[in-house]
C-alpha positions in Angstrom: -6.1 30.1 -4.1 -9.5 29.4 -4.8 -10.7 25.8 -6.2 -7.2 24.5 -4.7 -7.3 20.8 -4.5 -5.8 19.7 -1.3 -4.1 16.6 -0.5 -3.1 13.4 1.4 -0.8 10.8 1.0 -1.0 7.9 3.4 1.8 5.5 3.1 2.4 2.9 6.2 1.4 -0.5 7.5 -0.6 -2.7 9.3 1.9 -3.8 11.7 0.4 -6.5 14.4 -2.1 -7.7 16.4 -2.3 -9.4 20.1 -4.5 -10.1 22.6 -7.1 -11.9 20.6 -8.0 -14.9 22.6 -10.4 -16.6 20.6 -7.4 -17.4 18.4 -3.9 -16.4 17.7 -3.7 -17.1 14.0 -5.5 -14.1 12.6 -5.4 -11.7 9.3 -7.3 -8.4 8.9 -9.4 -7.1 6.0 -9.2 -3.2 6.1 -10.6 0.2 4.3 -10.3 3.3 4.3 -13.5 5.0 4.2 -13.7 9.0 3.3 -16.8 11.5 2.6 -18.2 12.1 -0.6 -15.5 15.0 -0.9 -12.5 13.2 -1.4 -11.3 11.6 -4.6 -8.4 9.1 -4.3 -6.4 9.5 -6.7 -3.5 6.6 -6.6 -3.6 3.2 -4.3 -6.0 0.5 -2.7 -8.2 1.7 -0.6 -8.9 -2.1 0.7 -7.2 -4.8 1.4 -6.3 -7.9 3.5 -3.0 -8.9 5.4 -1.7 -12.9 5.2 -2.7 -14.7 8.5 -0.1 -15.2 10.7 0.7 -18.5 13.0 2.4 -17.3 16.3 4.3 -19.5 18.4 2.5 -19.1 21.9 2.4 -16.2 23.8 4.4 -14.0 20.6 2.1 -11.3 18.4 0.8 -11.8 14.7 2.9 -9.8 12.3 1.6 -8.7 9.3 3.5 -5.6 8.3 0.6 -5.0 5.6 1.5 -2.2 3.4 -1.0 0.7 3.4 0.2 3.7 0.4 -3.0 5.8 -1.0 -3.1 9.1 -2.1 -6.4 11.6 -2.1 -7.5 15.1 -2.9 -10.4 17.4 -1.4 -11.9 20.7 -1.8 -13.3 20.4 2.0 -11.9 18.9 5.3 -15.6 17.1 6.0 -15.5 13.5 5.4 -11.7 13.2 6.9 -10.5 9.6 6.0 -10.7 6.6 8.8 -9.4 3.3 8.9 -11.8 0.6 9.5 -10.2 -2.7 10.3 -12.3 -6.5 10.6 -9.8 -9.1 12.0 -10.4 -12.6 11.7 -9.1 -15.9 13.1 -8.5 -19.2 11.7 -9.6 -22.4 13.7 -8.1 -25.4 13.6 -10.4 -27.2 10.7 -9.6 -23.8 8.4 -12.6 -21.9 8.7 -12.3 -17.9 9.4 -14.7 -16.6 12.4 -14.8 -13.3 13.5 -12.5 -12.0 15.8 -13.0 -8.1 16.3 -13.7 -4.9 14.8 -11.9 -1.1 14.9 -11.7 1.9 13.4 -9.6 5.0 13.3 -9.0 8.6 11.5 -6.3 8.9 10.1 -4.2 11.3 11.9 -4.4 15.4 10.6 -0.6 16.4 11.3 2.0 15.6 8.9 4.7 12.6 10.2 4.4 9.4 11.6 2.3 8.1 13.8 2.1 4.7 15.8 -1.2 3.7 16.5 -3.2 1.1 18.9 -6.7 0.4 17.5 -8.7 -1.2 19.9 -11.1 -3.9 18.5 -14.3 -5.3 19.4 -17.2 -7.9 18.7 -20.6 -8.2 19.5 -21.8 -10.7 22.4 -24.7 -11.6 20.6 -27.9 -13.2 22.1 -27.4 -16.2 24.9 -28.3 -18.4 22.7 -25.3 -17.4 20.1 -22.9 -17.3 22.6 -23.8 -20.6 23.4 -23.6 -21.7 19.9 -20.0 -20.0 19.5 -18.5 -21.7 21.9 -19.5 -25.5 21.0 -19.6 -24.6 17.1 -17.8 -21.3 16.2 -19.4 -18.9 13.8 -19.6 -15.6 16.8 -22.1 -13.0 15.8 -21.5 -10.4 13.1 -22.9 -7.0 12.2 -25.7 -6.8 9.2 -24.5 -3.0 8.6 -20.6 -3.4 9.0 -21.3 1.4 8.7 -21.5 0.9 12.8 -17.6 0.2 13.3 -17.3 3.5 11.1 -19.9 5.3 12.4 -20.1 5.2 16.2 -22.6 6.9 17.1 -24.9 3.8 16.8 -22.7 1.5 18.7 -24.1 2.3 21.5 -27.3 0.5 21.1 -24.7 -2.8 20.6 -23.7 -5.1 23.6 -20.2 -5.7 22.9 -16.7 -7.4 24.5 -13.0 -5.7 23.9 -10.9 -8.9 21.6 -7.8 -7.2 20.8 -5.6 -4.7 19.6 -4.0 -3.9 16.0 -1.1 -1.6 15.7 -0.4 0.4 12.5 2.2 3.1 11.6 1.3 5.6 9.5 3.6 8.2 7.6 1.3 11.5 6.5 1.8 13.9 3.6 -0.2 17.0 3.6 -0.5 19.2 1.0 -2.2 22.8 1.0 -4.0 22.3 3.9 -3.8 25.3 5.3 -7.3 26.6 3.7 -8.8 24.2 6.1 -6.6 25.6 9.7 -4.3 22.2 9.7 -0.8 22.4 9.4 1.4 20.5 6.9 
């Protein structure tokens, strides 16, 4: 029909995180981030996970529930997750640890996920500066881990990886060619 409001229910979890070797006690901010075309209609769209303490060698569990619902008259704009992850050092503060992104799958079920993160290196003299002191660089326009078609201009290093499960809900998608 014409006008019909299409829509997506995401309902899942930000399940763990290894690999980050600046530190094993980290948490994660997240969003969801979706074009000008989409309206959500229930749920956070943000949010940040606990920070957890592993023993050595074992993976941070968050298990950080994810459950938002949107609508759209177009397919343009399709939702992504965009994940920060932080560490804690020993004296308390939080320092940077990586950054990902990823869309949010188009076929209905679940889906595991691996979201590969990364930082930026930063100039010698801030690496220098990170390793005695903390504090590694951060981006001024956080759009880049969205938007990647910038990021190439950025010298960056791989920290880690965050995996999430994700359950999707389609409905009357099929205006738009994907299947629910």
């Amino acid at each position: 029909a014409v006008g019909t409001m299409a829509e997506l229910h995401i309902v899942g979890q930000l399940l763990e995180a290894s690999g980050f070797d600046t530190s094993p006690n980290v948490f994660c901010k997240w969003s969801i981030e979706a074009g000008k075309d989409w309206e959500r209609l229930e749920g956070q769209a943000q949010g940040q996970t606990q920070v957890d303490y592993p023993a050595d060698g074992e993976v941070a569990v968050w298990q950080h529930p994810i459950d938002v619902h949107y609508s759209t008259r177009a397919a343009q704009g399709w939702p992504k997750l965009v994940i920060e992850v932080w560490h804690m050092d020993m004296y308390g503060r939080a320092d940077l640890s990586g950054y990902g992104m990823c869309y949010i799958p188009t076929t209905a079920g679940t889906h595991s996920l691996s979201i590969a993160t990364w930082r930026p290196v930063g100039t010698l003299r801030q690496q220098f500066s990170a390793f005695f002191l903390g504090g590694y660089p951060q981006l001024k326009h956080k759009q880049l881990v969205g938007d990647p078609r910038d990021r190439y201009r950025l010298t960056t290093v791989a920290s880690g990886e965050v995996r999430v499960q994700l359950g999707i809900i389609l409905k009357d998608f099929k205006a738009f060619g994907l299947s629910t």
